[in-house]
C-alpha positions in Angstrom: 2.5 -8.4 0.7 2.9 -4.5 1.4 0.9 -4.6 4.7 3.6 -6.3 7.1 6.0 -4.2 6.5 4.1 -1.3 6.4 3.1 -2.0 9.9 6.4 -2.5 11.2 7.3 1.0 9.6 3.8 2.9 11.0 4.3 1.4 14.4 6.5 3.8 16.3 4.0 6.8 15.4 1.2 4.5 15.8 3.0 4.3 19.7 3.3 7.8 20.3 0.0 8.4 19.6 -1.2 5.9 22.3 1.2 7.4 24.6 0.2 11.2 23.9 -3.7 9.8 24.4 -3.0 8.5 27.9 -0.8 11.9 28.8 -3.9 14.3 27.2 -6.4 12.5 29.4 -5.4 14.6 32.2 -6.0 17.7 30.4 -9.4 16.3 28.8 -11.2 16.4 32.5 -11.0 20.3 32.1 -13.4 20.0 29.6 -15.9 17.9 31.8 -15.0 14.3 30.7 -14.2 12.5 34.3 -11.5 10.4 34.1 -8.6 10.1 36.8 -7.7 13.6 37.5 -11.5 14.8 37.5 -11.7 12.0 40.5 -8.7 13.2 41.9 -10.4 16.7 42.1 -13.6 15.8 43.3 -12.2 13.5 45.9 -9.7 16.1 46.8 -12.4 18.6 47.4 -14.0 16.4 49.3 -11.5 15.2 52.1 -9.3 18.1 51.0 -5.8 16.7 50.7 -5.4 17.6 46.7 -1.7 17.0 47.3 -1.6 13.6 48.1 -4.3 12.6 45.6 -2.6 14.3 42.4 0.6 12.4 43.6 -1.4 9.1 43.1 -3.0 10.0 39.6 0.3 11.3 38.7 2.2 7.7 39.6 -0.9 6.0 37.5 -0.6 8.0 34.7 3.0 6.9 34.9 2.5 3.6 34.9 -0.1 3.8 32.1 2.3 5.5 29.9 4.9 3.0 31.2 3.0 0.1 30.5 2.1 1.0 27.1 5.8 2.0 26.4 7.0 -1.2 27.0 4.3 -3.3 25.2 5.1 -1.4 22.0 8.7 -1.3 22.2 7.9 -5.2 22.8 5.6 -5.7 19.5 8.9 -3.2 17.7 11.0 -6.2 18.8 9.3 -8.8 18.0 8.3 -7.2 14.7 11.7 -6.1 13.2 13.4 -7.1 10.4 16.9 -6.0 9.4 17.4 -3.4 6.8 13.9 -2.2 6.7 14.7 1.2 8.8 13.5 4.2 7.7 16.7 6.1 6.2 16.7 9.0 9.0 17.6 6.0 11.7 20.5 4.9 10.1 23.7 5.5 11.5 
């Protein structure tokens, strides 16, 4: 009986958290884990034009965090129920 609501209340920092995930990816690759920046660098040391290939892993990551914005603020919707705010939202 709990759980639903409990969800609907654990959601927004359950969305942050796959948000701050996506932005910390970038910053992962400087420990050796290849994910879009890592590419970006190798492939920018190999055709050297770093600039232009950081401007594209920059517009993904974006997107990503874009994306995923706008499908949790879409489950928030379609998940809430009046009155059930947590107290430091009310106005």
């Amino acid at each position: 009986i709990v759980l639903p609501q409990a969800i609907k209340l654990a959601l927004p920092a359950w969305s942050n958290e796959a948000v701050s995930m996506i932005k910390y990816t970038a910053v992962v690759f400087l420990i050796a884990v290849p994910d879009l920046m890592g590419k970006a660098k190798i492939l920018g040391g190999r055709y050297f034009n770093y600039i232009e290939l950081y401007a594209i892993a920059a517009v993904i990551y974006i997107l990503l965090v874009y994306i995923a914005t706008w499908l949790v603020r879409t489950i928030e919707r379609k998940l809430y129920t009046p009155g059930l705010e947590m107290e430091a939202e009310r106005h």
